[in-house]
C-alpha positions in Angstrom: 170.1 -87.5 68.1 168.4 -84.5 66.6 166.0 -87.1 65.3 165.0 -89.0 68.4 165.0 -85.3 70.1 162.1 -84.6 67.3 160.5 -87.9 68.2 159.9 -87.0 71.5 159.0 -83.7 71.8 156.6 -85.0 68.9 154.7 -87.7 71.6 154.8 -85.2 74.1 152.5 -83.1 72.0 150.6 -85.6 70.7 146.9 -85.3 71.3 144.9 -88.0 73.0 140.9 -88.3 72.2 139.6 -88.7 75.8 136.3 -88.7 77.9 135.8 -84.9 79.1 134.9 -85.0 82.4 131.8 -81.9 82.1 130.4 -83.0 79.1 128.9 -80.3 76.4 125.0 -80.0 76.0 123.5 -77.9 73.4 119.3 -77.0 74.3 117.4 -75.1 71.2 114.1 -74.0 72.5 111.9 -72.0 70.2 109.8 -69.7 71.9 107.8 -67.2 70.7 108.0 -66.7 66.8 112.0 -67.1 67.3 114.2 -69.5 69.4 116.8 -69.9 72.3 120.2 -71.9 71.8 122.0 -72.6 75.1 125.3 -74.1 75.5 127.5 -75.2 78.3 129.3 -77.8 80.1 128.3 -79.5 82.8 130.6 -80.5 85.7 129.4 -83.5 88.4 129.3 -82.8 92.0 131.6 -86.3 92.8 130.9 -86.1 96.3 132.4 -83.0 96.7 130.7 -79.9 98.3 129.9 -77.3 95.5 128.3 -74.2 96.3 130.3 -72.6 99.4 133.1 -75.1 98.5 134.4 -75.7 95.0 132.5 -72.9 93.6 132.6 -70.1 96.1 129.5 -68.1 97.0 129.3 -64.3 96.2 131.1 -64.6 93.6 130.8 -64.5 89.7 130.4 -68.1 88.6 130.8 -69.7 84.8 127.2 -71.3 85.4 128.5 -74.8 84.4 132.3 -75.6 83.6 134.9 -74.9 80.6 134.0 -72.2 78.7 131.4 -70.0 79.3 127.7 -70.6 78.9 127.0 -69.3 76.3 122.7 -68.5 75.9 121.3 -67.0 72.0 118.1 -65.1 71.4 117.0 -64.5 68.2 114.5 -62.0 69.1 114.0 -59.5 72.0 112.7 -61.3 75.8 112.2 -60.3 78.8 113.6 -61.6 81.6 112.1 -61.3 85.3 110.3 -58.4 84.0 113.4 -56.8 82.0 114.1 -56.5 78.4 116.9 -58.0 77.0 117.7 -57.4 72.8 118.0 -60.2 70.6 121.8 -61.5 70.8 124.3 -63.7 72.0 125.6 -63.8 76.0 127.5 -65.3 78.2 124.9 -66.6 80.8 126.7 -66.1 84.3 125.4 -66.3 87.9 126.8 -65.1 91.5 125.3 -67.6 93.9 124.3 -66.6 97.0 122.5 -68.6 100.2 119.7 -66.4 99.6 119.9 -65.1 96.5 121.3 -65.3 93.1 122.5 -62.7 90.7 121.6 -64.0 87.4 124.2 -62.4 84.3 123.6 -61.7 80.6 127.2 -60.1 79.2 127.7 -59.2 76.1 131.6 -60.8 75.7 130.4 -64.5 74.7 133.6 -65.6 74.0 135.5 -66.2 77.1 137.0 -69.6 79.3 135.3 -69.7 82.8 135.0 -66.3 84.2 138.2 -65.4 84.5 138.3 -62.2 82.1 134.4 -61.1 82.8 134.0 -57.6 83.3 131.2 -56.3 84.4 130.9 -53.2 82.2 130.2 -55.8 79.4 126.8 -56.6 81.1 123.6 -56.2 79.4 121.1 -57.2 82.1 121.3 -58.4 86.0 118.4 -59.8 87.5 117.7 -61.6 91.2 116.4 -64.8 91.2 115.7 -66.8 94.9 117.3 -70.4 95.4 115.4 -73.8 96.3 116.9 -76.3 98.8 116.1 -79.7 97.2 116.2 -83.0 99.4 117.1 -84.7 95.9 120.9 -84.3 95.1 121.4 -83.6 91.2 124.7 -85.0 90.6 125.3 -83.4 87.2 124.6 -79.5 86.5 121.4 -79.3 84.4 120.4 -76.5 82.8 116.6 -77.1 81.0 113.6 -74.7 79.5 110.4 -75.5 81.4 106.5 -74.4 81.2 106.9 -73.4 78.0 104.0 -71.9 76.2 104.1 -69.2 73.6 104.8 -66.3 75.4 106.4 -67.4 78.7 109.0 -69.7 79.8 111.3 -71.0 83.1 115.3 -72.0 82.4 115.2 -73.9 85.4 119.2 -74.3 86.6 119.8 -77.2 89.2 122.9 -79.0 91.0 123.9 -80.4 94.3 120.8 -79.6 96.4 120.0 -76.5 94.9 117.5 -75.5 92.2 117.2 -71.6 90.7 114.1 -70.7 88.2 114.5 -67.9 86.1 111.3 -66.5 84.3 111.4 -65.7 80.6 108.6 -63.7 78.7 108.2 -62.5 75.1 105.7 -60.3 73.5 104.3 -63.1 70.8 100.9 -61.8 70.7 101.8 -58.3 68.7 103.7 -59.5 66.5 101.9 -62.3 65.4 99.1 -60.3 65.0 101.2 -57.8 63.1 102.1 -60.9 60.9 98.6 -61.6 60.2 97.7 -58.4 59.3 100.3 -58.2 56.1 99.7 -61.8 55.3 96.0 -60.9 54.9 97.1 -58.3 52.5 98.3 -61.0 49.8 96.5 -63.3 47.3 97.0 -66.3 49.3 95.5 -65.6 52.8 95.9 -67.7 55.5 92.8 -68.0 56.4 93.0 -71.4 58.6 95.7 -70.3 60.7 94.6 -66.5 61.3 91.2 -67.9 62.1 92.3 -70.5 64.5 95.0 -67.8 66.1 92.2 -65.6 66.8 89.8 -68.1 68.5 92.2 -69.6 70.4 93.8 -66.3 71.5 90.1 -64.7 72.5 90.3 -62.6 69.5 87.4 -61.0 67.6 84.7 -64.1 67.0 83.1 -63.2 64.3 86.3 -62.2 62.1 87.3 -65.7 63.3 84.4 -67.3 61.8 84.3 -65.4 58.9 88.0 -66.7 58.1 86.8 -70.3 59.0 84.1 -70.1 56.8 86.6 -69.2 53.8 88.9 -72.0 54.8 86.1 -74.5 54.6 85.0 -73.4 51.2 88.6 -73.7 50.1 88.9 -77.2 52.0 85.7 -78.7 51.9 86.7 -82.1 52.6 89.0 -81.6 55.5 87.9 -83.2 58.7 90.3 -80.7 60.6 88.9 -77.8 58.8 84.9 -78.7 59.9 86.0 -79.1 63.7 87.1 -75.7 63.7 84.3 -75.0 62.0 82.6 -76.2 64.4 84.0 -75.1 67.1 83.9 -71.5 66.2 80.2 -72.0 65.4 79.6 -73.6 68.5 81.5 -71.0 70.5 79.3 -68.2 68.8 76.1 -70.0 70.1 75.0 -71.7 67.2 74.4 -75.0 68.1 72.9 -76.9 64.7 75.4 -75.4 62.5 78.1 -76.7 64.8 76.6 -80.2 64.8 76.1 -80.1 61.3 79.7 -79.4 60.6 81.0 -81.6 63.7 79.3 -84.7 61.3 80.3 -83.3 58.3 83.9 -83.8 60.1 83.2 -87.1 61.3 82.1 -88.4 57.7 84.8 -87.4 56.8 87.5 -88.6 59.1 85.5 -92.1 59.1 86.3 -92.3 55.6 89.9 -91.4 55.8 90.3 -93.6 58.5 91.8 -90.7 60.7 91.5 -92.1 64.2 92.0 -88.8 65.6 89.7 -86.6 63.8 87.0 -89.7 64.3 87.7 -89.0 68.0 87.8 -84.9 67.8 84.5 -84.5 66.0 82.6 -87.3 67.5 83.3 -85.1 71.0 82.8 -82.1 69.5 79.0 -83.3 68.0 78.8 -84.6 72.1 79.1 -81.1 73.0 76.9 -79.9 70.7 73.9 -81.7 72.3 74.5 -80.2 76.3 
């Protein structure tokens, strides 16, 4: 008896692999000079009415299902305007019909929102909600408009959409890093010189750089359209040409469809 007693309680235990019904999405975004990791589950609406129904508004809300969102930063952001360190959160929100309270807390180890406390909070910050027409059946969490120093984590479900904006301060410390790279035997040259002219940096430092890359790189088609276009930029129209066909030669002979294409408009502009 003791046996078949064992037997049972054994199959009563047992553990069945099954679909979950909010399924797990992990997003890593890298932004700045560092990267974002988000994590969370993501329930469906099913026909059933969400916000001001299943998920009551006003109040402190997982943002998704399961555990808690979970959202890592490598390196310090700000977020609508506010600074928020480097480190791991639990990402919750308070939904409101015209407004949501958006939560980074430092406890990111907790199921739901059932033991959040708001003395664990590192930042607050009001965001406004979108009525869509669209309905988004499953929560979806994304990073949008990313460039190097700003960023939306755009939050949708049911018929509502919340945009949160994200900034970092990319340009200091890449310029920091270019300083101390510049102090060692092997400089970047390329990429500091390509940083600067894109980034409306000091030209002729730029150029100077460009000029060093090209002598290290001579037969680069890459390296005579930036060249180029630093020369062009600075007003000098020949020299630009000059290395715009330089790059073309090159390209042509590498059979680099792209830099054939990059150079040839690049000698186009030269002649306006």
């Amino acid at each position: 008896m003791l046996l078949v007693a064992l037997g049972v309680n054994n199959s009563l235990n047992a553990q069945v692999k099954l679909p979950s019904p909010s399924s797990t999405q992990t997003i890593i975004q890298e932004f700045g000079l560092g990267k974002v990791t988000l994590v969370y589950a993501r329930p469906n609406v099913k026909g059933r009415k969400m916000f001001g129904g299943m998920e009551p508004m006003d109040k402190v809300w997982r943002t998704g299902a399961n555990a808690n969102t979970v959202i890592t930063f490598t390196e310090a952001v700000k977020i609508e305007g506010k600074d928020l360190p480097a480190g791991e959160y639990s990402l919750f929100s308070i939904p409101s019909k015209n407004e949501w309270t958006i939560i980074f807390n430092k406890n990111a180890k907790q199921w739901g929102a059932y033991t959040y406390d708001q003395k664990d909070d590192a930042l607050r910050v009001k965001v406004k909600p979108i009525a869509t027409k669209e309905l988004t059946e499953t929560f979806t969490m994304q990073f949008a408009n990313v460039t190097e120093s700003k960023a939306t984590l755009n939050l949708a479900w049911e018929n509502t959409a919340v945009s949160v904006n994200l900034t970092t301060d990319v340009d200091t410390k890449a310029m920091a890093n270019i300083t101390e790279a510049m102090k060692g035997e092997k400089k970047p040259y390329m990429q500091a010189a390509i940083y600067y002219f894109t980034n409306g940096k000091d030209l002729k430092t730029a150029l100077n750089w460009m000029l060093e890359a090209d002598k290290a790189e001579p037969k680069m088609p890459w390296t005579k359209l930036w060249l180029g276009k630093m020369q062009l930029k600075s007003g000098d129209k020949a020299a630009a040409a000059e290395s715009a066909k330089a790059g073309l030669a090159l390209a042509t002979n590498m059979k680099n469809d792209e830099y054939i294409r990059l150079n040839t408009q690049l000698l186009a502009e030269t002649k306006k």
